[in-house]
N, CA, C and O atoms as a GROMACS GRO file, in nm:
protein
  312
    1UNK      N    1  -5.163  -3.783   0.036
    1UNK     CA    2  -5.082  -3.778   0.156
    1UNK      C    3  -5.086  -3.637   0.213
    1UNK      O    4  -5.093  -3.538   0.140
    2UNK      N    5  -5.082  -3.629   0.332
    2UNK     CA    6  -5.076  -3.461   0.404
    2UNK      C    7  -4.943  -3.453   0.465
    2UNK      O    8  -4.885  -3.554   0.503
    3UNK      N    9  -4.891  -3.331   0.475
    3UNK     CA   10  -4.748  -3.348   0.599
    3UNK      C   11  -4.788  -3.205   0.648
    3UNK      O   12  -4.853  -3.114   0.596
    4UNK      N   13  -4.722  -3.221   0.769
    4UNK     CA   14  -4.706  -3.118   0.858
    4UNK      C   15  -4.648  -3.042   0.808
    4UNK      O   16  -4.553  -3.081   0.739
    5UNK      N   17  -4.676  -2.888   0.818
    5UNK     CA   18  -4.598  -2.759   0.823
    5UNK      C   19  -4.580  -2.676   0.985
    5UNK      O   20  -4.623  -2.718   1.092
    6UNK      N   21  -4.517  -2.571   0.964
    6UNK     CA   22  -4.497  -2.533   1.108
    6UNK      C   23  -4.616  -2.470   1.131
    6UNK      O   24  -4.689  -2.407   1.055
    7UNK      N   25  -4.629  -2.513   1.305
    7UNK     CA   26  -4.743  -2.441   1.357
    7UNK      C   27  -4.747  -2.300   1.374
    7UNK      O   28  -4.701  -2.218   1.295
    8UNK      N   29  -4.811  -2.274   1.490
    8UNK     CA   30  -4.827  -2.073   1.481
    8UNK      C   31  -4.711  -2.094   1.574
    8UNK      O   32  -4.656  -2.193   1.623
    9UNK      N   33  -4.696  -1.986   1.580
    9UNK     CA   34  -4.568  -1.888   1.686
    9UNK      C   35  -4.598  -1.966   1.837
    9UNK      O   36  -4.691  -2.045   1.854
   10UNK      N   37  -4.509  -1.932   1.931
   10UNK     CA   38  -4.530  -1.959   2.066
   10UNK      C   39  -4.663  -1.850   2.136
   10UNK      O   40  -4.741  -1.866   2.230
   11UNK      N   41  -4.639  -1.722   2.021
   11UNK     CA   42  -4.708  -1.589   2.104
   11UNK      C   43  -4.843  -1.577   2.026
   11UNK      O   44  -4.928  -1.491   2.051
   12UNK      N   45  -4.851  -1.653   1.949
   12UNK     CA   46  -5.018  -1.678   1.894
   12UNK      C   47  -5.132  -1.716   2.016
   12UNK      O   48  -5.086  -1.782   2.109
   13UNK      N   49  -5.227  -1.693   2.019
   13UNK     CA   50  -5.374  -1.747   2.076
   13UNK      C   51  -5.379  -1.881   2.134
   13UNK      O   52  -5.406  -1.907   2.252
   14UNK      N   53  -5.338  -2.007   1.992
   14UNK     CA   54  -5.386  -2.098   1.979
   14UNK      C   55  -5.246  -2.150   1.941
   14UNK      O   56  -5.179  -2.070   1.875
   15UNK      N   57  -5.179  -2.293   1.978
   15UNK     CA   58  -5.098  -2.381   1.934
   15UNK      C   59  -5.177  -2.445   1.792
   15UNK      O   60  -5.268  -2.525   1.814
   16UNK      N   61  -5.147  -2.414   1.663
   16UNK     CA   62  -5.222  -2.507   1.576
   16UNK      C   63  -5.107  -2.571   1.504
   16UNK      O   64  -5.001  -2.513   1.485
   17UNK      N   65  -5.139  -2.719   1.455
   17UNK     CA   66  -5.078  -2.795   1.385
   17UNK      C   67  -5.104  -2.828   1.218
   17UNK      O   68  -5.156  -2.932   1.178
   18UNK      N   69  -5.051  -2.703   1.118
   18UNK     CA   70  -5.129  -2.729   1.001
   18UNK      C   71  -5.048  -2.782   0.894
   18UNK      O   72  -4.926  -2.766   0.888
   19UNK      N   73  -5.114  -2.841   0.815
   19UNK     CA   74  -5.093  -2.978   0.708
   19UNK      C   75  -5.153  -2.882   0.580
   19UNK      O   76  -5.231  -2.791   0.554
   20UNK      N   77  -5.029  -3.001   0.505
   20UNK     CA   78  -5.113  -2.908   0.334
   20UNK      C   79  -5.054  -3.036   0.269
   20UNK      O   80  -4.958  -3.095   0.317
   21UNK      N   81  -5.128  -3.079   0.141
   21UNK     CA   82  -5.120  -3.218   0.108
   21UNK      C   83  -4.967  -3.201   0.069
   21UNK      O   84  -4.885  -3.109   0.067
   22UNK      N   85  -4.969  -3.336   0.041
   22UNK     CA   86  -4.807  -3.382  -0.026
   22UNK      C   87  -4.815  -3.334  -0.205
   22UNK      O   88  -4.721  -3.302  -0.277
   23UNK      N   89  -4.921  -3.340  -0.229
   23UNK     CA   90  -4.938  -3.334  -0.349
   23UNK      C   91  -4.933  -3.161  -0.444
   23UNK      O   92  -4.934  -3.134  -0.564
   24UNK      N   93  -4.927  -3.075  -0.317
   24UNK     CA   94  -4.917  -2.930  -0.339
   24UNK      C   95  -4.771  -2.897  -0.359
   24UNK      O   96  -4.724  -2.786  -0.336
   25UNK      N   97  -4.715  -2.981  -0.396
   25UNK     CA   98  -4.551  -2.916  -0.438
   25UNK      C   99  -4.527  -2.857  -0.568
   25UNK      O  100  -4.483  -2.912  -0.669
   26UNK      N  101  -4.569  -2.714  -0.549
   26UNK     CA  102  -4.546  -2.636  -0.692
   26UNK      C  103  -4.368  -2.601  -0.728
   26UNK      O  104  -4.292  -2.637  -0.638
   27UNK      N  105  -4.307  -2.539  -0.841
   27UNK     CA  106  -4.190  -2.470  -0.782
   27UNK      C  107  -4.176  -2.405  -0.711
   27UNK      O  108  -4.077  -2.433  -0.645
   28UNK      N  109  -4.257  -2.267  -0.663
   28UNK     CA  110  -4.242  -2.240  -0.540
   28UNK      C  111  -4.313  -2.305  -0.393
   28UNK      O  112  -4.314  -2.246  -0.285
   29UNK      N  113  -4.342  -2.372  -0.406
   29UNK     CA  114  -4.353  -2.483  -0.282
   29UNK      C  115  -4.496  -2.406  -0.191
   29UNK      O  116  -4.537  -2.475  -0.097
   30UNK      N  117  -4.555  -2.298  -0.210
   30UNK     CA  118  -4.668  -2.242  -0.151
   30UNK      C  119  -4.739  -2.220  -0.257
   30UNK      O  120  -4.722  -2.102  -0.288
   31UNK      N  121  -4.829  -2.285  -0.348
   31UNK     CA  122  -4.941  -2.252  -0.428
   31UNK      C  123  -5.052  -2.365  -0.367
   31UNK      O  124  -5.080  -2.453  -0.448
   32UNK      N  125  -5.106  -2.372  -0.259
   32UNK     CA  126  -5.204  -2.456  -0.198
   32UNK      C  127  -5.243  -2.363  -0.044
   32UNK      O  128  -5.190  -2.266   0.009
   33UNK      N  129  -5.380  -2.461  -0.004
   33UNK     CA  130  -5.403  -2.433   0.137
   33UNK      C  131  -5.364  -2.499   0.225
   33UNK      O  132  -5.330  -2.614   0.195
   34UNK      N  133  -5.353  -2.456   0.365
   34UNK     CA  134  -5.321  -2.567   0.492
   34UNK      C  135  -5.457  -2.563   0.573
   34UNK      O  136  -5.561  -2.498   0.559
   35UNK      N  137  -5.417  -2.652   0.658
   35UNK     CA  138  -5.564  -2.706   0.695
   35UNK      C  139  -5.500  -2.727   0.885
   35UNK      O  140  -5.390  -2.773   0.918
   36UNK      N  141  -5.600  -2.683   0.968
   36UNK     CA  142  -5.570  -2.770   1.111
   36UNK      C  143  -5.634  -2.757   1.157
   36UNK      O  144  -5.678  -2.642   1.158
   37UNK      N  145  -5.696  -2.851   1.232
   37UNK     CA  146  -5.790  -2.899   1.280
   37UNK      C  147  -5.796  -2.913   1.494
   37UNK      O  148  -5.707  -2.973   1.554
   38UNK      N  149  -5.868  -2.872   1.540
   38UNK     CA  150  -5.910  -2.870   1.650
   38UNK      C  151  -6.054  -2.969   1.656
   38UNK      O  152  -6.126  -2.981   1.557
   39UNK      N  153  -6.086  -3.047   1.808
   39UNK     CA  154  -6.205  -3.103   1.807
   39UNK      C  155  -6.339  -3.039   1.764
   39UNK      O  156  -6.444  -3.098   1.739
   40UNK      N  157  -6.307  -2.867   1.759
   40UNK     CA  158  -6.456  -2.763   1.757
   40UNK      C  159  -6.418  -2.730   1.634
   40UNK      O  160  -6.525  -2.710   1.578
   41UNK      N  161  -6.338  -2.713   1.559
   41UNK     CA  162  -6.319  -2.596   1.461
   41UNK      C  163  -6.187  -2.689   1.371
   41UNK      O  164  -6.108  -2.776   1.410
   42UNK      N  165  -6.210  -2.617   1.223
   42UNK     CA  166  -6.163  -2.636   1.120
   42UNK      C  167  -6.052  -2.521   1.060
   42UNK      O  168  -6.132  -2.449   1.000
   43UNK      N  169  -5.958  -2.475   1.045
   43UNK     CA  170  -5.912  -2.345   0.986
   43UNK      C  171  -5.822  -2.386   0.890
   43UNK      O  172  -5.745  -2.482   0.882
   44UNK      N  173  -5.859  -2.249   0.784
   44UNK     CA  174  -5.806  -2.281   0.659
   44UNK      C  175  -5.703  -2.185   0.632
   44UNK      O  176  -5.758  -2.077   0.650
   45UNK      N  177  -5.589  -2.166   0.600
   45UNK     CA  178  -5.499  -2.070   0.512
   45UNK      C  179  -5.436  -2.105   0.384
   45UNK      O  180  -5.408  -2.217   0.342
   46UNK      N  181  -5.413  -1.966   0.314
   46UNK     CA  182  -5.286  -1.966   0.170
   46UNK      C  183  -5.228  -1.994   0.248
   46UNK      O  184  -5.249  -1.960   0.365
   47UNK      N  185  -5.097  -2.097   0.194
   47UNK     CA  186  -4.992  -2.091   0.238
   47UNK      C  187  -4.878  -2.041   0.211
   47UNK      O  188  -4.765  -2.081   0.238
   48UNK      N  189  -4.922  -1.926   0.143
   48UNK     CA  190  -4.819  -1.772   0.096
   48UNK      C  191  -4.815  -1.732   0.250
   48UNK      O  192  -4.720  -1.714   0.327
   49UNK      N  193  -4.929  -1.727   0.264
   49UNK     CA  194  -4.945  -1.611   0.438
   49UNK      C  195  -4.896  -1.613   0.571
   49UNK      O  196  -4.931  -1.542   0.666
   50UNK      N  197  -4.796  -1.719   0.566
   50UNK     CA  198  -4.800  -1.740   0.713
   50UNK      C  199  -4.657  -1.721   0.774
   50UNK      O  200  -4.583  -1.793   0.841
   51UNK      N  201  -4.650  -1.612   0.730
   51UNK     CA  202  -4.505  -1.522   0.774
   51UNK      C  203  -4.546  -1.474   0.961
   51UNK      O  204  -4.643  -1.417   1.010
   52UNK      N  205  -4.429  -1.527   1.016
   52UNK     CA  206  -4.384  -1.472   1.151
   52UNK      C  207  -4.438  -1.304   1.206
   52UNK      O  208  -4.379  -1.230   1.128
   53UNK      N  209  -4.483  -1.256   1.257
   53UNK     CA  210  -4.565  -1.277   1.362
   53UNK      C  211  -4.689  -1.328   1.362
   53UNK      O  212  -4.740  -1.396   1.451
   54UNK      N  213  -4.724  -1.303   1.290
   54UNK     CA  214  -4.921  -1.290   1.240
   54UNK      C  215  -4.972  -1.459   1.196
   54UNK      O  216  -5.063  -1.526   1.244
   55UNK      N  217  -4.883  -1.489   1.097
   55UNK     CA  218  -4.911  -1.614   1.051
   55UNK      C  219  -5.016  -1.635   0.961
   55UNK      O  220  -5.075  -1.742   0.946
   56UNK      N  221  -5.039  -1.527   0.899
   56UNK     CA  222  -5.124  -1.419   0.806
   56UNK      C  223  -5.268  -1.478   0.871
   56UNK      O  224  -5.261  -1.558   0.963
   57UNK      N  225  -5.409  -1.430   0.814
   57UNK     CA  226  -5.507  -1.479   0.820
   57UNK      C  227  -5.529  -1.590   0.785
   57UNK      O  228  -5.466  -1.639   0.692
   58UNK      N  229  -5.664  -1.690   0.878
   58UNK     CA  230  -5.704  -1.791   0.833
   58UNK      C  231  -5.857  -1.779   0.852
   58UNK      O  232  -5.904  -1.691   0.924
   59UNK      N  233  -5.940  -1.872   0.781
   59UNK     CA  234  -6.081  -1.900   0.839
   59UNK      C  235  -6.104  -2.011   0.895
   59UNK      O  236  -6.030  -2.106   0.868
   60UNK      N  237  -6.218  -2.026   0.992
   60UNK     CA  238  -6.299  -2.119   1.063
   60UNK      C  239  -6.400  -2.090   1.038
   60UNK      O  240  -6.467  -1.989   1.019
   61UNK      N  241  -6.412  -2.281   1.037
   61UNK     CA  242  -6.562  -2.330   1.021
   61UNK      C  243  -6.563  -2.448   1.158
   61UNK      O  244  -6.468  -2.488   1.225
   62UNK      N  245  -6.676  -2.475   1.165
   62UNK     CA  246  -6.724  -2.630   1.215
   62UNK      C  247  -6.670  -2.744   1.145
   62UNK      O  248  -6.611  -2.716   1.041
   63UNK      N  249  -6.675  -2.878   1.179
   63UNK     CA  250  -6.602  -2.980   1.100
   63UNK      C  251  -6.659  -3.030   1.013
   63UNK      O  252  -6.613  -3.081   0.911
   64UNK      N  253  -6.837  -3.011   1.070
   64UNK     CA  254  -6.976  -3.049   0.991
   64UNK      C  255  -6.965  -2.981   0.855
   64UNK      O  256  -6.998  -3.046   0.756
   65UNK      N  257  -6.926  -2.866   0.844
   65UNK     CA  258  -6.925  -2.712   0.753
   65UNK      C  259  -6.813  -2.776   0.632
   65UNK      O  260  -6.817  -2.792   0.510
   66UNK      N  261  -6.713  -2.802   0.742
   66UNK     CA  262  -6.606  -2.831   0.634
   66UNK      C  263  -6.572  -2.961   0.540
   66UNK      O  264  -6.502  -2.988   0.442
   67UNK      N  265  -6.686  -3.039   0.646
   67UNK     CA  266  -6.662  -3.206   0.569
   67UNK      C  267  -6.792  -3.208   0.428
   67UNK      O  268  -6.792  -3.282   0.329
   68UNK      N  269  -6.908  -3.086   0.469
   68UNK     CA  270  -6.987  -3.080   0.329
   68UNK      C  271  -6.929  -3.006   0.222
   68UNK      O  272  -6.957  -3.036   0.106
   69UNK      N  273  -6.845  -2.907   0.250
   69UNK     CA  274  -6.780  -2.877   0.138
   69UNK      C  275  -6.700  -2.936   0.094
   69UNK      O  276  -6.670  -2.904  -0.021
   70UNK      N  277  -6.631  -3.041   0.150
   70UNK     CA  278  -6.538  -3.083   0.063
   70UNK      C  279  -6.620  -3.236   0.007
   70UNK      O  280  -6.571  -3.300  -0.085
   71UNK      N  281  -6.709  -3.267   0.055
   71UNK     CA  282  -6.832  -3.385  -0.008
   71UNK      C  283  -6.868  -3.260  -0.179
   71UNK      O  284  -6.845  -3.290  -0.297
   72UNK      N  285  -6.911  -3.166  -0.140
   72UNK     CA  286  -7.011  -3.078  -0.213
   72UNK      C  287  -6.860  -3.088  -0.347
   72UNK      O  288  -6.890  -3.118  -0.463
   73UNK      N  289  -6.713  -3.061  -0.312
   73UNK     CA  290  -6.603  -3.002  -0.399
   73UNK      C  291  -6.619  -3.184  -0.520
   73UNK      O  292  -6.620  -3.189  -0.643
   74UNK      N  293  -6.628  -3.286  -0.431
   74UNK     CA  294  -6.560  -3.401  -0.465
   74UNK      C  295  -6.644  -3.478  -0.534
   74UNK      O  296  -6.604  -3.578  -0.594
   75UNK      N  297  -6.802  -3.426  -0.534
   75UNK     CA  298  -6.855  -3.503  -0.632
   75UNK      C  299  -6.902  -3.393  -0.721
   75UNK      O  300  -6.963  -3.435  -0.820
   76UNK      N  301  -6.883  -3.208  -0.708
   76UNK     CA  302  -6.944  -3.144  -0.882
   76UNK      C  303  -6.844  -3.100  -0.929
   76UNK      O  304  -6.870  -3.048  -1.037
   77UNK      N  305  -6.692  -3.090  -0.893
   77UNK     CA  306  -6.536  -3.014  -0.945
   77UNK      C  307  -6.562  -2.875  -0.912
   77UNK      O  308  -6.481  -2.798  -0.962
   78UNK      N  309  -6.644  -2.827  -0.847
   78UNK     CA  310  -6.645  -2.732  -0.796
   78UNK      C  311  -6.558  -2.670  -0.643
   78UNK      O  312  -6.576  -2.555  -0.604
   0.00000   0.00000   0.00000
């Protein structure tokens, strides 16, 4: 299952909508990544990082980029 977390700031670049599975509920509730997705682009963050203003760093990829790595993660446990 995925759920929504809060997006970026109003004063960010980009409105993004990012998700981190249901299944990432540590005790402290941030030991996973979030994920959001645009039609061009993929971006990834810790979700330690995403403190008000900045919303810490994330990366982008393509969707192509991101759907072989996670093919490449799901069949070697890598």
């Amino acid at each position: 299952m995925i759920r929504r977390t809060s997006g970026e700031d109003a004063s960010g670049p980009t409105c993004l909508a990012w998700f981190k599975s249901s299944y990432s509920s540590s005790s402290e509730g941030d030991s996973c990544v979030e994920v959001a997705t645009t039609p061009a682009t993929v971006h990834i963050r810790d979700s330690k990082n995403t403190a008000t203003p900045s919303r810490g760093p994330h990366l982008t990829f393509p969707p192509a980029t991101w759907t072989a790595f996670l093919s490449h993660a799901a069949t070697t446990g890598e």
